[in-house]
C-alpha positions in Angstrom: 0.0 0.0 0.0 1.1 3.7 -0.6 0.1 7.1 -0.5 -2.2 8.1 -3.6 0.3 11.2 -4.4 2.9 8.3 -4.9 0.9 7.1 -8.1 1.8 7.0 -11.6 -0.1 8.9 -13.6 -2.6 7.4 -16.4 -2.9 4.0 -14.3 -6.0 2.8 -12.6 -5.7 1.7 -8.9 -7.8 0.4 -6.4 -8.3 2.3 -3.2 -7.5 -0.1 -0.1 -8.0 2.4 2.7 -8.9 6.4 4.1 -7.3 7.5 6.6 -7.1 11.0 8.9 -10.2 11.8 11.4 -13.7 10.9 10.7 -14.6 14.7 9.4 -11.6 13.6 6.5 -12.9 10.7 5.3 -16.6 11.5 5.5 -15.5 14.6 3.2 -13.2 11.9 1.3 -16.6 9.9 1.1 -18.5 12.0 -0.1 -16.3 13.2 -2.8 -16.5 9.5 -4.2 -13.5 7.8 -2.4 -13.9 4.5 -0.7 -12.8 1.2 -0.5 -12.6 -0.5 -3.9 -13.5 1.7 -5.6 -11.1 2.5 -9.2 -8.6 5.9 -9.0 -6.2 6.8 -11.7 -3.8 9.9 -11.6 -4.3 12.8 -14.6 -2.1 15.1 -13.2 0.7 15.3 -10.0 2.0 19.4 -9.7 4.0 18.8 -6.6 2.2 16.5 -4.6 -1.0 18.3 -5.8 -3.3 15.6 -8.4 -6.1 16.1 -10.0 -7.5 12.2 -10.2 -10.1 10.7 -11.9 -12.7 8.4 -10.0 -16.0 7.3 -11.3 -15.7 9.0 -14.4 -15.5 12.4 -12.7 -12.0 14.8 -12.6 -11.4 15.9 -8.9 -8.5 18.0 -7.7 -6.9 16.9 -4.4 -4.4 18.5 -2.1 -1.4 16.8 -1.2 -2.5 16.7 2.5 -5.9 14.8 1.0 -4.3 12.8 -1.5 -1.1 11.5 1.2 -4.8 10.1 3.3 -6.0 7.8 0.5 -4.2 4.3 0.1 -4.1 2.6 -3.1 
């Protein structure tokens, strides 16, 4: 498992945990990300991604992105 701002861009991963408090990953949950559920990288500017999950574009900050585990 690693960080989701450690990901290559342009491949799909699977998403094996959230972490952070519960206000994080309810906002993480709400955006789309939980378990199992398919991620892939567009774009990394410095730790900053802009990922795609469930067909939608979402841009994450690196303090967001380092709590999802893929």
């Amino acid at each position: 498992m690693m960080p989701l701002t450690f990901a290559d861009t342009n491949h799909e991963y699977v998403i094996q945990r959230i972490t952070g408090q519960d206000k994080v990953r309810v906002h993480l949950k709400n955006l789309g990300f939980v378990e199992n559920e398919t991620v892939s990288v567009i774009q990394s500017i410095q730790g900053n991604l802009i990922v795609e999950i469930k067909g939608v574009r979402i841009a994450l900050d690196k303090s967001l992105a380092n709590r999802i585990m893929v």
